[in-house]
N, CA, C and O atoms as a Tripos MOL2 file, in Angstrom:
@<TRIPOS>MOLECULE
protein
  276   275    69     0     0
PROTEIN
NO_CHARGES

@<TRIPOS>ATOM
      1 N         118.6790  -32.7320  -17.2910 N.3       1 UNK1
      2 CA        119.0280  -31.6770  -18.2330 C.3       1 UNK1
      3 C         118.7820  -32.1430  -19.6700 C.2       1 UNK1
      4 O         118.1670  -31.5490  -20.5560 O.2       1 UNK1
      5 N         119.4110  -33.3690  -19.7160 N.am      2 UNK2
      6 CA        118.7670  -34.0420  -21.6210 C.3       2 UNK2
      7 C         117.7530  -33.9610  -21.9860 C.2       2 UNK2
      8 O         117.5320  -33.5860  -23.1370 O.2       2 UNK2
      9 N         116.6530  -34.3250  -21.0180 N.am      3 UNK3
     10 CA        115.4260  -34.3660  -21.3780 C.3       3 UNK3
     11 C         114.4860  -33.0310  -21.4570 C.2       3 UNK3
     12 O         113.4810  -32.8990  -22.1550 O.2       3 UNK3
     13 N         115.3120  -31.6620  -20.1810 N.am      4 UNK4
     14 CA        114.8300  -30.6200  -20.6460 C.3       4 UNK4
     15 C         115.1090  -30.2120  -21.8510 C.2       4 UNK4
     16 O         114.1910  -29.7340  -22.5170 O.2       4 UNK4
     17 N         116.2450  -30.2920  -22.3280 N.am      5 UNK5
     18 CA        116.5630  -29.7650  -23.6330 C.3       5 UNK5
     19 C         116.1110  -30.6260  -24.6440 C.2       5 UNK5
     20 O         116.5980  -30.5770  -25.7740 O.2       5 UNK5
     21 N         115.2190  -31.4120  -24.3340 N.am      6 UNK6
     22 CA        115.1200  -32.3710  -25.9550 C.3       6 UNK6
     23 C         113.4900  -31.5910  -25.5690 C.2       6 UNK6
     24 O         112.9080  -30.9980  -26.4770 O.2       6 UNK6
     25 N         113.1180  -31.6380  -24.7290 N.am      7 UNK7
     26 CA        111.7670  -30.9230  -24.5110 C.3       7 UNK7
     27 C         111.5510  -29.5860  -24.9070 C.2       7 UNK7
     28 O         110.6870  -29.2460  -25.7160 O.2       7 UNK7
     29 N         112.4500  -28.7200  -24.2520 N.am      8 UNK8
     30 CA        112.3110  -27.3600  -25.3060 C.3       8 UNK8
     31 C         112.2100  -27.3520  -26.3460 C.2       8 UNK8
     32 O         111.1600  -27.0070  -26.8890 O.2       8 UNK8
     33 N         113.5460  -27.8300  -27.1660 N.am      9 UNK9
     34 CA        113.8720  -28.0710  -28.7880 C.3       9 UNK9
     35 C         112.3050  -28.8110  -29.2850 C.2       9 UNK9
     36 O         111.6280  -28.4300  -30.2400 O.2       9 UNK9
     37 N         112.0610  -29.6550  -28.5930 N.am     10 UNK10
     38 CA        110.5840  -30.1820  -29.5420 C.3      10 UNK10
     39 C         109.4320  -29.3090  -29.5350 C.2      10 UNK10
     40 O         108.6540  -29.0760  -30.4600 O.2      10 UNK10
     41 N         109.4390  -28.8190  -28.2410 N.am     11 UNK11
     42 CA        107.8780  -27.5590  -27.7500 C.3      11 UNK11
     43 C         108.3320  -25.8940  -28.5730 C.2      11 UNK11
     44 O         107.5050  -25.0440  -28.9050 O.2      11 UNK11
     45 N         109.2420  -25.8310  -28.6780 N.am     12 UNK12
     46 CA        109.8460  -24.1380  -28.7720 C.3      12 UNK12
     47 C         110.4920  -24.0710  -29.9220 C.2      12 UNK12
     48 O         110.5860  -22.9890  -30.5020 O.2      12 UNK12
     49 N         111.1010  -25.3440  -30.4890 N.am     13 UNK13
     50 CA        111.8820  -25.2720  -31.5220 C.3      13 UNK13
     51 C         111.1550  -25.2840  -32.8270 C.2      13 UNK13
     52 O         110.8500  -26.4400  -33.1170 O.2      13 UNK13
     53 N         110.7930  -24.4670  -33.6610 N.am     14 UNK14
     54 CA        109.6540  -25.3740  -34.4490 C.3      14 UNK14
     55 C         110.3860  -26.4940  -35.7920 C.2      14 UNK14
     56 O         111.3790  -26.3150  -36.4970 O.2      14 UNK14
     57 N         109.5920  -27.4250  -35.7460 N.am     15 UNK15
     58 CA        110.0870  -28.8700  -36.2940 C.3      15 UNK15
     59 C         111.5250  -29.4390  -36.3220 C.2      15 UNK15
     60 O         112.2040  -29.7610  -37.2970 O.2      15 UNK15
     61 N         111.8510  -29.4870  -34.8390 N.am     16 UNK16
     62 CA        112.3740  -30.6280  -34.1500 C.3      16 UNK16
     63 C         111.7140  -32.0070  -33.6040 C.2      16 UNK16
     64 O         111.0670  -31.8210  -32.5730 O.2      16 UNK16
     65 N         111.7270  -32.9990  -33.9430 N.am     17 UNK17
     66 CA        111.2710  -33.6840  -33.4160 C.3      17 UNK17
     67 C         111.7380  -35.1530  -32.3050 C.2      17 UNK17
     68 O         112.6190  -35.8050  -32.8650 O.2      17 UNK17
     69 N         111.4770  -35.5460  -31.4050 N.am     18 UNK18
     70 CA        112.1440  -36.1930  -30.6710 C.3      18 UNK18
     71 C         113.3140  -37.1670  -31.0990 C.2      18 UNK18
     72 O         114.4900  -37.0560  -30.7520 O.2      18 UNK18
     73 N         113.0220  -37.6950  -31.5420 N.am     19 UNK19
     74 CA        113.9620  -38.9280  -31.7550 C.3      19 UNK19
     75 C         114.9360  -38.0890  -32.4480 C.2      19 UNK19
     76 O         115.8660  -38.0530  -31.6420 O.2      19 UNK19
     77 N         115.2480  -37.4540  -33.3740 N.am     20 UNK20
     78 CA        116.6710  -36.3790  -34.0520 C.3      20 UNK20
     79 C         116.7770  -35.7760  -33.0630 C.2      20 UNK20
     80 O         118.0070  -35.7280  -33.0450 O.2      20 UNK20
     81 N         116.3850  -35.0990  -31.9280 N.am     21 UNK21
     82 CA        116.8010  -34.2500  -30.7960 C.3      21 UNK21
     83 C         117.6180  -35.3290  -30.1170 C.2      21 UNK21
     84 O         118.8290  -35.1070  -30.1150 O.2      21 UNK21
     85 N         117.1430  -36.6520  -29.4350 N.am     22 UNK22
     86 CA        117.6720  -37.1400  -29.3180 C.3      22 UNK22
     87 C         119.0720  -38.0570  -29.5620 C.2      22 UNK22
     88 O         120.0930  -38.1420  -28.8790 O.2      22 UNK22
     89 N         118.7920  -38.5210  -30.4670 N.am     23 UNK23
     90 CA        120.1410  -38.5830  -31.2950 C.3      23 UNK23
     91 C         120.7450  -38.0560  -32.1360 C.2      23 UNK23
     92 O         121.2590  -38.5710  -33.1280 O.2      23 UNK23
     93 N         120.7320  -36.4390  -31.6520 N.am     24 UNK24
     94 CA        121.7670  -35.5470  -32.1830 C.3      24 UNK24
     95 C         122.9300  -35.6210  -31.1670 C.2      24 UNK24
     96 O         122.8420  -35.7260  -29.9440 O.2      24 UNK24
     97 N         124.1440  -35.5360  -32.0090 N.am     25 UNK25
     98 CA        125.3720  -35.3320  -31.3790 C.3      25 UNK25
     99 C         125.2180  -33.8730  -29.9920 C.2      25 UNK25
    100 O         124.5150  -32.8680  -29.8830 O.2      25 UNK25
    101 N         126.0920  -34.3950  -29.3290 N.am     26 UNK26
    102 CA        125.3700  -33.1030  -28.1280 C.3      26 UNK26
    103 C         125.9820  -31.6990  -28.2140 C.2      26 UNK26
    104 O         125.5220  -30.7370  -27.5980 O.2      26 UNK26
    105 N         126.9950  -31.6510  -28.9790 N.am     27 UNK27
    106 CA        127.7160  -30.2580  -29.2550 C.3      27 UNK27
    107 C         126.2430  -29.7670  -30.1140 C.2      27 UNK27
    108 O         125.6910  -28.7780  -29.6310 O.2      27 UNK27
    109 N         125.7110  -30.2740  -31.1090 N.am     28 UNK28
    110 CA        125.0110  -29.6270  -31.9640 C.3      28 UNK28
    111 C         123.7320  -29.4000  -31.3490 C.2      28 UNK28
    112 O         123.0260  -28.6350  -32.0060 O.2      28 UNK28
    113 N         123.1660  -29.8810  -30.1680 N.am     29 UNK29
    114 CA        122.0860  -30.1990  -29.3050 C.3      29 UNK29
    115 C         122.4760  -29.0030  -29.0520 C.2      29 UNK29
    116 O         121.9620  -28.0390  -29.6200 O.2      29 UNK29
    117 N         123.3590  -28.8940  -28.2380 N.am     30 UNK30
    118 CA        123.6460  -27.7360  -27.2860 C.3      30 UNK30
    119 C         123.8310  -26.7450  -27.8700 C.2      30 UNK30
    120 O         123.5370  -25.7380  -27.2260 O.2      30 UNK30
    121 N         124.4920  -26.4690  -29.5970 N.am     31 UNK31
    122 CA        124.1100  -25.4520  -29.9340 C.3      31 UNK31
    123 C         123.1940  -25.0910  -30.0990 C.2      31 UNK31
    124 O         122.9740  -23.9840  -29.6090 O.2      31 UNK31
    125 N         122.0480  -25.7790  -30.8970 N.am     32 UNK32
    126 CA        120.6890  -25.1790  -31.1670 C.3      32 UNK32
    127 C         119.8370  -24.7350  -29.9190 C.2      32 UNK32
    128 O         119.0960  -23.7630  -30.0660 O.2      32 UNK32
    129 N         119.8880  -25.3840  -28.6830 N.am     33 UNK33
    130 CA        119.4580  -25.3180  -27.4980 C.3      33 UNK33
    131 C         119.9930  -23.6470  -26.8450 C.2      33 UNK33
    132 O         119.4150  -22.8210  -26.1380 O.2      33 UNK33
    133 N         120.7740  -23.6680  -27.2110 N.am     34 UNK34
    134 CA        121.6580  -22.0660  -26.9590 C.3      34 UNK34
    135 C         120.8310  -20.8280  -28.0310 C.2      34 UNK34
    136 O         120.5340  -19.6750  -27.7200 O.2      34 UNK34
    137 N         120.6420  -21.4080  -29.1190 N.am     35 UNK35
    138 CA        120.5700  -20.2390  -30.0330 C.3      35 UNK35
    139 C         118.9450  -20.2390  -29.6620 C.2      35 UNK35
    140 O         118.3700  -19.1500  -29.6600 O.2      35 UNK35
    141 N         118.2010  -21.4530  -29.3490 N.am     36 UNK36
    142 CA        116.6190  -21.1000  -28.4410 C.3      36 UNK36
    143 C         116.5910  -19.9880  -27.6830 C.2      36 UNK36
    144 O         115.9640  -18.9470  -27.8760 O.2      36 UNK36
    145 N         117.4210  -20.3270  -26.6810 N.am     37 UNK37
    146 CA        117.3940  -19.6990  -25.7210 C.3      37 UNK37
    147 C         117.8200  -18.0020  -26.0440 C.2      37 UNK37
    148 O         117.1650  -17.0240  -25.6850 O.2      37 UNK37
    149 N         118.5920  -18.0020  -26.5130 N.am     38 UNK38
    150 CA        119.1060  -16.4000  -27.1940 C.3      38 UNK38
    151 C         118.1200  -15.5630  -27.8740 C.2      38 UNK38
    152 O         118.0150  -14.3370  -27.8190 O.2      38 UNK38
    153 N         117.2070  -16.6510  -28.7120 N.am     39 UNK39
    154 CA        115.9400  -15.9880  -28.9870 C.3      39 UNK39
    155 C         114.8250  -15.5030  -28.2190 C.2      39 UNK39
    156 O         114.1530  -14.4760  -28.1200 O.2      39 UNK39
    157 N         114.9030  -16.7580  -27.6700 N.am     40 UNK40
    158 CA        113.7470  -16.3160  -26.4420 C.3      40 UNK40
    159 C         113.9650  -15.2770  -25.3980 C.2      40 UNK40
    160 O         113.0150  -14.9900  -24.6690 O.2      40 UNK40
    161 N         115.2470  -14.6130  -25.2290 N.am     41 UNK41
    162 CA        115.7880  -13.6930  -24.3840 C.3      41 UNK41
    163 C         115.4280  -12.4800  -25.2910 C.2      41 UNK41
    164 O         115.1770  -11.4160  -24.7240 O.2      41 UNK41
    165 N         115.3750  -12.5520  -26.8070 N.am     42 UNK42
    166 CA        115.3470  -11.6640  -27.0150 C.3      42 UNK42
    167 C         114.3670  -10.7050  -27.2740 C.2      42 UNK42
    168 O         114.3040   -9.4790  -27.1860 O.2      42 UNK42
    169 N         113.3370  -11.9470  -27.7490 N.am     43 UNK43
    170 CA        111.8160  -11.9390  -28.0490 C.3      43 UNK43
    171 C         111.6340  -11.5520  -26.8030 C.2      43 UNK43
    172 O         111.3570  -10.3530  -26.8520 O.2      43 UNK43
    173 N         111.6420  -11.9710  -25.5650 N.am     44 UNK44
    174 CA        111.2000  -11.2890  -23.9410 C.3      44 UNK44
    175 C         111.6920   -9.4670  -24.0080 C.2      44 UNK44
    176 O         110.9230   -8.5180  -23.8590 O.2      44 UNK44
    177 N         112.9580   -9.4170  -24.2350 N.am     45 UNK45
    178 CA        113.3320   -8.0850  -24.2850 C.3      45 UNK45
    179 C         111.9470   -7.0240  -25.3140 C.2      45 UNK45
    180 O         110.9880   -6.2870  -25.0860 O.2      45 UNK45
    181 N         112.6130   -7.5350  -26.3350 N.am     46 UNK46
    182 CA        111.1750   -6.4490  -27.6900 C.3      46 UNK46
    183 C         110.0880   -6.1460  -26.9720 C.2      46 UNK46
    184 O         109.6850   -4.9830  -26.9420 O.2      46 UNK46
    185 N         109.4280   -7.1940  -26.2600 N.am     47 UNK47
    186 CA        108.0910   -7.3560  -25.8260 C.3      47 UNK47
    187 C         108.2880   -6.3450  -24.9540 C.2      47 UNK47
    188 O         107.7170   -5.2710  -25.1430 O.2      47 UNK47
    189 N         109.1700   -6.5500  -23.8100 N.am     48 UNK48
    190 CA        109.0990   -5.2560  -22.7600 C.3      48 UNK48
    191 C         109.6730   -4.0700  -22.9600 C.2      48 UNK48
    192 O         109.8260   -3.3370  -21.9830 O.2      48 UNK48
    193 N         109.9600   -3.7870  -23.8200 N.am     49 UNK49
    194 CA        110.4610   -2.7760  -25.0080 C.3      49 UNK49
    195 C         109.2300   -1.8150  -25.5020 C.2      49 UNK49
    196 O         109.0370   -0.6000  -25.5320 O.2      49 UNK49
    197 N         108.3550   -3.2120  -25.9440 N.am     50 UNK50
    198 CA        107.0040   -2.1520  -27.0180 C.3      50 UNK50
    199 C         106.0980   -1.9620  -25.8100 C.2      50 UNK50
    200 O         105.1690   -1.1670  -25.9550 O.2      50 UNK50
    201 N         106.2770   -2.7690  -24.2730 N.am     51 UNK51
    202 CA        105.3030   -2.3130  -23.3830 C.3      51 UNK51
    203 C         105.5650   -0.9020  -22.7880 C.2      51 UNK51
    204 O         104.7090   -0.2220  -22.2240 O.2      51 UNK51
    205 N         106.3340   -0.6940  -22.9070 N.am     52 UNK52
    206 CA        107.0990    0.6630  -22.1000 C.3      52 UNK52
    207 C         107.0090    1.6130  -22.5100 C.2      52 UNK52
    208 O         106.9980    2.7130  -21.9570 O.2      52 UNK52
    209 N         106.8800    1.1580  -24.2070 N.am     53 UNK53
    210 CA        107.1400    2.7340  -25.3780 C.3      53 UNK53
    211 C         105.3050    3.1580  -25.3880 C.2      53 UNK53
    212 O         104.7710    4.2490  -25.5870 O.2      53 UNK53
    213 N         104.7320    1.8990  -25.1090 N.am     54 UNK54
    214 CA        103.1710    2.1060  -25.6440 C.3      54 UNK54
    215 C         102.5180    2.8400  -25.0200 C.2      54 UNK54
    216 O         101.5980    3.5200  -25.4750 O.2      54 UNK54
    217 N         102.9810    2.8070  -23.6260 N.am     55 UNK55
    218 CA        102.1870    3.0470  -22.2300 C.3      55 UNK55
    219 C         101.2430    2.3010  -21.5080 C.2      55 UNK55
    220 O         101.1840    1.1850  -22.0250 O.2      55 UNK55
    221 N         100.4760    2.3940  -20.5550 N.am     56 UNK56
    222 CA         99.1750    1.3410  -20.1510 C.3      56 UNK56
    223 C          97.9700    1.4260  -21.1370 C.2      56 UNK56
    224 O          97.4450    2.3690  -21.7280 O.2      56 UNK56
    225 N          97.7840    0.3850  -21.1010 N.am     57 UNK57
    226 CA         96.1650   -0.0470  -21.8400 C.3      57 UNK57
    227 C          95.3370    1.3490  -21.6300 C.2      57 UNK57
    228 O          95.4840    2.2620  -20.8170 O.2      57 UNK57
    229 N          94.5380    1.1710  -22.5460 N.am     58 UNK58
    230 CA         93.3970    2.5280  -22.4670 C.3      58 UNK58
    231 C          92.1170    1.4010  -23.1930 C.2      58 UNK58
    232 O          92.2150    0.4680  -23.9900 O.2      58 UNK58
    233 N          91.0230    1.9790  -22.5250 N.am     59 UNK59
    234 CA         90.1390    1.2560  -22.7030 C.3      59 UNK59
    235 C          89.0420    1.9400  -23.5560 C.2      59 UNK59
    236 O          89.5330    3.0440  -23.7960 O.2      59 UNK59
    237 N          87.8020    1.8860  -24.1560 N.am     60 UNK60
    238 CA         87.4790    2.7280  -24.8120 C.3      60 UNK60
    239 C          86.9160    3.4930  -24.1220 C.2      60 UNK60
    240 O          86.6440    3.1560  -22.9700 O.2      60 UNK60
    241 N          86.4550    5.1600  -24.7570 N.am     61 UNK61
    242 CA         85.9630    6.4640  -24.2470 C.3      61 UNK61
    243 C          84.5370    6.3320  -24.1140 C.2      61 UNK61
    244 O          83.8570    6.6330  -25.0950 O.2      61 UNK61
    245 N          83.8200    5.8280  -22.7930 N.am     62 UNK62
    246 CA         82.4190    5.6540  -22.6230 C.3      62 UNK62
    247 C          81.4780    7.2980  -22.4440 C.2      62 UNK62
    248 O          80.3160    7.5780  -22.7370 O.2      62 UNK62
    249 N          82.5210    8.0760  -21.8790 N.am     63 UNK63
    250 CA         82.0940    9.6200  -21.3610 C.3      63 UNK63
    251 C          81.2950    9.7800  -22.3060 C.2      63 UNK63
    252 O          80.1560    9.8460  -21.8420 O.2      63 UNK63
    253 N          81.3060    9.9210  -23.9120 N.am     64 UNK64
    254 CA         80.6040   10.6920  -24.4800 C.3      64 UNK64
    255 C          79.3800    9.8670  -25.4120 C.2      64 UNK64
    256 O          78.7130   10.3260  -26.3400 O.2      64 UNK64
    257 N          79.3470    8.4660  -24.8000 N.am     65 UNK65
    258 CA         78.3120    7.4610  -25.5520 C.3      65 UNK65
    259 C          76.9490    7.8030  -24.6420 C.2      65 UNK65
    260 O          76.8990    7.9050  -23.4170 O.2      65 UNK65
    261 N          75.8650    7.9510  -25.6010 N.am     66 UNK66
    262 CA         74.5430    8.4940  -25.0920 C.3      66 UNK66
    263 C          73.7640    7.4310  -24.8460 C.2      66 UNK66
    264 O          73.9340    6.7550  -25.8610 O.2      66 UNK66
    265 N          73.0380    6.8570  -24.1720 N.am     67 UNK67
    266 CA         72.1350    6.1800  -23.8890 C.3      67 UNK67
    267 C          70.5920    6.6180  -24.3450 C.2      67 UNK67
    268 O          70.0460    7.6420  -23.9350 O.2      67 UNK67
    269 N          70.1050    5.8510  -25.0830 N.am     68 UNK68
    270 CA         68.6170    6.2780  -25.6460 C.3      68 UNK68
    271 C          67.5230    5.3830  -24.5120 C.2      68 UNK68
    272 O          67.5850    4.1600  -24.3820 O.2      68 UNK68
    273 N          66.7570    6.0790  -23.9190 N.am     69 UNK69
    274 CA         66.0610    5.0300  -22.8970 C.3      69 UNK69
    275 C          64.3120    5.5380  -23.3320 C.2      69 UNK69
    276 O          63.3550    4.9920  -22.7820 O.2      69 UNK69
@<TRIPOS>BOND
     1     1     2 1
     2     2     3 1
     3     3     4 2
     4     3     5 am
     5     5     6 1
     6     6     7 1
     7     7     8 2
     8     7     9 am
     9     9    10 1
    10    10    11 1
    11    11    12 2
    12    11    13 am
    13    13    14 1
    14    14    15 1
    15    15    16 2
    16    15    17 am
    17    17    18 1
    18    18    19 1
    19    19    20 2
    20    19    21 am
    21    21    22 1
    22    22    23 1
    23    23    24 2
    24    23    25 am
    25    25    26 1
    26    26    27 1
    27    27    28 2
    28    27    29 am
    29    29    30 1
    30    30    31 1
    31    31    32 2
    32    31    33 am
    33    33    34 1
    34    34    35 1
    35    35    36 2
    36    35    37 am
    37    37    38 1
    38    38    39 1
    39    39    40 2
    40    39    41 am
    41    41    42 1
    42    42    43 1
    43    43    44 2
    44    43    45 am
    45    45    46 1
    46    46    47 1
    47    47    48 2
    48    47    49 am
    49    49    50 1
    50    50    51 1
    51    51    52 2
    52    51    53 am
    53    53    54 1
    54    54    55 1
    55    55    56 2
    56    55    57 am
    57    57    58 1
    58    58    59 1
    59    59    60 2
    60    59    61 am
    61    61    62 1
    62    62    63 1
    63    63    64 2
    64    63    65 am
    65    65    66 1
    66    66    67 1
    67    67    68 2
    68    67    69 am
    69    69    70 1
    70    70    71 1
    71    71    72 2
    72    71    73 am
    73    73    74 1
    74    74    75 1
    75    75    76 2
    76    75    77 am
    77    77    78 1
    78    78    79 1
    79    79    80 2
    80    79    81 am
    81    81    82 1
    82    82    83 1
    83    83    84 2
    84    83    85 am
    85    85    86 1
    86    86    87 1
    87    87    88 2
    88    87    89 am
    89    89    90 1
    90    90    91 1
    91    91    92 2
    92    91    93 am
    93    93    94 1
    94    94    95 1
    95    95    96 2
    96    95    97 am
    97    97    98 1
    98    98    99 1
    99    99   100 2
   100    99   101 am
   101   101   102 1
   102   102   103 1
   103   103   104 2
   104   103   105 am
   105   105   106 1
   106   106   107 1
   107   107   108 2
   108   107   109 am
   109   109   110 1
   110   110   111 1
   111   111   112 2
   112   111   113 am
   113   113   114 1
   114   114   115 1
   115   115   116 2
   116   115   117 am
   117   117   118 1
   118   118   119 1
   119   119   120 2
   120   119   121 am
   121   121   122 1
   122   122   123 1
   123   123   124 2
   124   123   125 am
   125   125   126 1
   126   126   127 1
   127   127   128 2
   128   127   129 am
   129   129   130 1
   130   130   131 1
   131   131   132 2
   132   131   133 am
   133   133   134 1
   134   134   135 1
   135   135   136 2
   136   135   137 am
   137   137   138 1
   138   138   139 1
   139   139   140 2
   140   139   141 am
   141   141   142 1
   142   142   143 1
   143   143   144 2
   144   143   145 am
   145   145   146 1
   146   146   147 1
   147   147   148 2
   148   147   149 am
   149   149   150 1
   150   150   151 1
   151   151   152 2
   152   151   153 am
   153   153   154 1
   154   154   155 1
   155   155   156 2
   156   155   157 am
   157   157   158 1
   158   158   159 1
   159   159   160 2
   160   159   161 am
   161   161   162 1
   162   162   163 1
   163   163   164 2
   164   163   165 am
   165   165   166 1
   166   166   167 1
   167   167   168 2
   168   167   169 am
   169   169   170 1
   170   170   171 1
   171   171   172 2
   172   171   173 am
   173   173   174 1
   174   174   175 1
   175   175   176 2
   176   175   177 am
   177   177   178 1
   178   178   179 1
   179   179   180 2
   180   179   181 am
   181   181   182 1
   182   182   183 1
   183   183   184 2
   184   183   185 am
   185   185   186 1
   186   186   187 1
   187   187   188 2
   188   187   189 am
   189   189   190 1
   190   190   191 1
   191   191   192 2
   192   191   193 am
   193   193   194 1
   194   194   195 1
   195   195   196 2
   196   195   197 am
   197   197   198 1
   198   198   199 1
   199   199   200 2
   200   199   201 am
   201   201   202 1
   202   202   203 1
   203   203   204 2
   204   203   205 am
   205   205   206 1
   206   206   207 1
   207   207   208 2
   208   207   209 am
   209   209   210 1
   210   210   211 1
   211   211   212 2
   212   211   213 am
   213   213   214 1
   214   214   215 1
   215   215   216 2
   216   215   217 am
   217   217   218 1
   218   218   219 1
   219   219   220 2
   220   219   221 am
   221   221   222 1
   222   222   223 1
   223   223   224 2
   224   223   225 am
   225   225   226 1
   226   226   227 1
   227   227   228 2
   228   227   229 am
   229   229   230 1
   230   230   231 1
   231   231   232 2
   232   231   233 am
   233   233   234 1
   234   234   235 1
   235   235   236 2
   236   235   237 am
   237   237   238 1
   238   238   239 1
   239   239   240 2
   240   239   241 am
   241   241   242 1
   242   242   243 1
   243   243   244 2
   244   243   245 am
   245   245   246 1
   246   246   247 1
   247   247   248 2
   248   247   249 am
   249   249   250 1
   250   250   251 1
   251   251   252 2
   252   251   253 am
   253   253   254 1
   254   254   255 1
   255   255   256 2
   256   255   257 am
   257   257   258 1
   258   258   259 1
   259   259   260 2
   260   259   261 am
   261   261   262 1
   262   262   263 1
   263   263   264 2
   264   263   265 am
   265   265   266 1
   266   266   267 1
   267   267   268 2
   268   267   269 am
   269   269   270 1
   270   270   271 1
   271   271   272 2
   272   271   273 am
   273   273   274 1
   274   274   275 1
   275   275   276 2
@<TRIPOS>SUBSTRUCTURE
     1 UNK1         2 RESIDUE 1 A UNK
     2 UNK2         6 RESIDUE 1 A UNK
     3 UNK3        10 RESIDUE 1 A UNK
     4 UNK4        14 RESIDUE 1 A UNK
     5 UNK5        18 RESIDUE 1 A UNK
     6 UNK6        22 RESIDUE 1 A UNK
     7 UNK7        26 RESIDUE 1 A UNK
     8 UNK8        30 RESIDUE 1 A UNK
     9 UNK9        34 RESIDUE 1 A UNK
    10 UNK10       38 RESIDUE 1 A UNK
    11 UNK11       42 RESIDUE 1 A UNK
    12 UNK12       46 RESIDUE 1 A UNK
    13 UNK13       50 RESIDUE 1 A UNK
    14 UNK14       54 RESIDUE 1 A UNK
    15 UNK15       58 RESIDUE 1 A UNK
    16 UNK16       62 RESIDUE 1 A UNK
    17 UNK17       66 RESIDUE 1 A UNK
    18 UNK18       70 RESIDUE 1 A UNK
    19 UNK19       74 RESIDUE 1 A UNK
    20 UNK20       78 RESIDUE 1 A UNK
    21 UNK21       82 RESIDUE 1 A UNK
    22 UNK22       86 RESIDUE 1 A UNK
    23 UNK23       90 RESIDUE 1 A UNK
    24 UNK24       94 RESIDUE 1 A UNK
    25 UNK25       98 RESIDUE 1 A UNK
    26 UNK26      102 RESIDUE 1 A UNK
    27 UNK27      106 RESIDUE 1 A UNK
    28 UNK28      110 RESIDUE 1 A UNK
    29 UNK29      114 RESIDUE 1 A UNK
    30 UNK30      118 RESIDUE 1 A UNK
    31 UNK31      122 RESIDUE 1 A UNK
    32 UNK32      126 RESIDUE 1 A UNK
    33 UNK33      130 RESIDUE 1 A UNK
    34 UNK34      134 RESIDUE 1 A UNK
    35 UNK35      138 RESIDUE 1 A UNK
    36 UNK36      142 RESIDUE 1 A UNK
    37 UNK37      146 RESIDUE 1 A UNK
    38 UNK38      150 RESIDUE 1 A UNK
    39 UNK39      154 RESIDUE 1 A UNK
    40 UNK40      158 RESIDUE 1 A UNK
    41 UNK41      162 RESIDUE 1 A UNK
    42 UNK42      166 RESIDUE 1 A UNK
    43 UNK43      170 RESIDUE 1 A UNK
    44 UNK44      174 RESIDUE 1 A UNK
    45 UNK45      178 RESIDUE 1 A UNK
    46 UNK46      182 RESIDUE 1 A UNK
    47 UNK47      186 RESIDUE 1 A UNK
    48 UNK48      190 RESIDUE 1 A UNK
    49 UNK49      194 RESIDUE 1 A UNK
    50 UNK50      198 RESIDUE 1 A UNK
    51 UNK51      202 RESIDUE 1 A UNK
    52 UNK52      206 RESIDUE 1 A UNK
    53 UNK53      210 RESIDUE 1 A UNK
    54 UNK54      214 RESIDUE 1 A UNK
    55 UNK55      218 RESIDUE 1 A UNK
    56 UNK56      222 RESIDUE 1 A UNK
    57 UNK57      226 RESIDUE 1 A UNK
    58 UNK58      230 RESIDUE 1 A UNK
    59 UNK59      234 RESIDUE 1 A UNK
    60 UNK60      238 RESIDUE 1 A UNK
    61 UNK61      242 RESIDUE 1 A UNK
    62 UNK62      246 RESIDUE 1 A UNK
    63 UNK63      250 RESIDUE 1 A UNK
    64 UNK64      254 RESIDUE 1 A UNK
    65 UNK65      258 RESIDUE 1 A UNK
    66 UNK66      262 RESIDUE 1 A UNK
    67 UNK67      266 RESIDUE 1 A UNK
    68 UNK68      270 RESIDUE 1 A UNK
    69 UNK69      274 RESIDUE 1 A UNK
């Protein structure tokens, strides 16, 4: 579990870097590690939020492009 969370915080966290992840006190580890995660729940939510409101992909309208041969 330490090492996942010193791994997130360094990959996800932006500028955390190992050794302060590491020897951060672990209440404060674990907070920032929490408030990651809260983001990232939330950022997932928006995303499937704006997919839903948008509708499916549409691709462009070829029907009415003419071909000169």
């Amino acid at each position: 579990m330490l090492h996942s969370q010193i791994f997130d915080l360094c990959y996800y966290g932006n500028g955390f870097i190992y050794s302060d992840v590491y020897q951060m006190p672990v209440h404060i580890r674990n907070f920032y590690y929490n408030k990651l995660v809260q983001s990232k729940k939330t950022e997932k939510e928006q995303t499937e939020k704006a997919r839903k409101n948008s509708g499916p992909a549409k691709g462009p309208n070829l029907s009415k492009v003419r071909v000169n041969r």
